[in-house]
C-alpha positions in Angstrom: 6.4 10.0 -19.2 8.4 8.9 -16.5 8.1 10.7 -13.4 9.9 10.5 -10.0 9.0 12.3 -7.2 9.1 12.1 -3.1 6.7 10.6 -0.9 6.6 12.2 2.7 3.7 11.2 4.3 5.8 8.8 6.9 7.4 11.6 8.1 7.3 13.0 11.4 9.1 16.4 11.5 12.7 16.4 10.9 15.1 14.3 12.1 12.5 12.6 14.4 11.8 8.5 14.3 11.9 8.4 10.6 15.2 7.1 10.6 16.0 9.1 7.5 14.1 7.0 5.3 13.2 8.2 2.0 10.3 6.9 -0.5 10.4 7.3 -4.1 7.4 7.2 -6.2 8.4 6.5 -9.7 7.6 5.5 -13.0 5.3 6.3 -15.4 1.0 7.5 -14.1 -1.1 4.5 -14.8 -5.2 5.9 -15.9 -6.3 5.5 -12.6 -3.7 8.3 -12.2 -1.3 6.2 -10.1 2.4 5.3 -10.2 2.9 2.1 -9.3 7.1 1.7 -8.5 8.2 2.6 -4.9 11.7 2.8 -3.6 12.4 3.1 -0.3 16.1 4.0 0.7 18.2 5.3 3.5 22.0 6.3 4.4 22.7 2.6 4.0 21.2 2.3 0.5 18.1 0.5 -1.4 16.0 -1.1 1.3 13.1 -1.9 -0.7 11.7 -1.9 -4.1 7.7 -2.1 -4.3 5.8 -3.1 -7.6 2.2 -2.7 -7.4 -0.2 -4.9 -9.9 -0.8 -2.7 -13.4 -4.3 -3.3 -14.8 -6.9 -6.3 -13.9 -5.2 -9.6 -13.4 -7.3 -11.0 -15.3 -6.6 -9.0 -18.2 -2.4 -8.2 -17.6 -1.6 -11.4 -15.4 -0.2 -10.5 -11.8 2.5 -8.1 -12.6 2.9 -6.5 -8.9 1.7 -6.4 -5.3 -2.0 -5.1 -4.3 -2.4 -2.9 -1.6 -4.1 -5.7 0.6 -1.2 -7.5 0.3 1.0 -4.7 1.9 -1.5 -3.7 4.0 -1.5 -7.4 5.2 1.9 -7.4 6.0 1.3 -4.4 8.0 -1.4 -5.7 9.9 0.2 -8.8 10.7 3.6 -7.1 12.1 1.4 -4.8 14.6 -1.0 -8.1 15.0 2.4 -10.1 16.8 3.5 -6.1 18.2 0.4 -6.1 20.5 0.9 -9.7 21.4 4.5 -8.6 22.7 5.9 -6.3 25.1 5.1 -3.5 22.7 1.6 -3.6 23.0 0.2 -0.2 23.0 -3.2 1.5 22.3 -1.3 3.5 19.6 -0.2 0.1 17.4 -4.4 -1.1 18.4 -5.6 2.0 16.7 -3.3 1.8 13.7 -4.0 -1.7 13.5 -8.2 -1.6 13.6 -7.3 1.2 11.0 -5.8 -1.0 8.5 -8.4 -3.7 9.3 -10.8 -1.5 8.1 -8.7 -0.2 5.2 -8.5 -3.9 4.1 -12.2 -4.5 3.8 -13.1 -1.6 2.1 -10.9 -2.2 -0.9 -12.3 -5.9 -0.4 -15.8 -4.3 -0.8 -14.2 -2.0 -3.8 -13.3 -5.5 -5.7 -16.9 -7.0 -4.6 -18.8 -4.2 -6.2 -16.5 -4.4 -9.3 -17.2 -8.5 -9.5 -20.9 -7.8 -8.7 -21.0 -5.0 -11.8 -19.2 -7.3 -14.1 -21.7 -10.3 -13.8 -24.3 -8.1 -13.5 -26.4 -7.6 -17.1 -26.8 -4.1 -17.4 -30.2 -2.2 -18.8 -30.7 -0.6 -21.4 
């Protein structure tokens, strides 16, 4: 079943710095209970479309983004924010953040590597 609904966690309260952008989580739920098409829009139309990977690579091929590759962008706009005059212990914080968010689904895809070549016991 395709379903569409509205993502609002960016927002701030109304009207306030989130330049009336809206996300739109579409598509059909995946069984890890995700969707994985994004749409991000404003006034001014389609500004992005996001298509995250469906299923192991291995198995389906690379069919969409990860989320440590959009986290990486991320990180690497606030990385050259702080080494500009917008350098600010709020962008620091939000950057260690997503420093840490990228290892630990790094450490998600090491356990998963480490339980596929392990032989289990039975």
């Amino acid at each position: 079943m395709n379903t569409v609904r509205q993502v609002t966690r960016h927002h701030i309260e109304p009207g306030r710095a989130d330049m009336n952008i809206q996300i739109t989580a579409q598509g059909p739920y995946g069984p890890g209970g995700d969707q994985s098409q994004y749409v991000v829009t404003s006034g001014a139309g389609v500004l992005c479309h996001v298509q995250f990977q469906q299923g192991n690579p291995a198995d389906h091929g690379v069919n969409g983004v990860s989320l440590e590759a959009l986290l990486a962008i991320c990180l690497d706009r606030l990385d050259h924010l702080q080494r500009g005059p917008y350098a600010n212990s709020y962008n620091e914080h939000a950057r260690l953040d997503i420093e840490r968010a990228i290892e630990s689904l790094n450490d998600r895809v090491r356990e998963r590597e480490w339980r596929r070549s392990t032989p289990s016991e039975t």
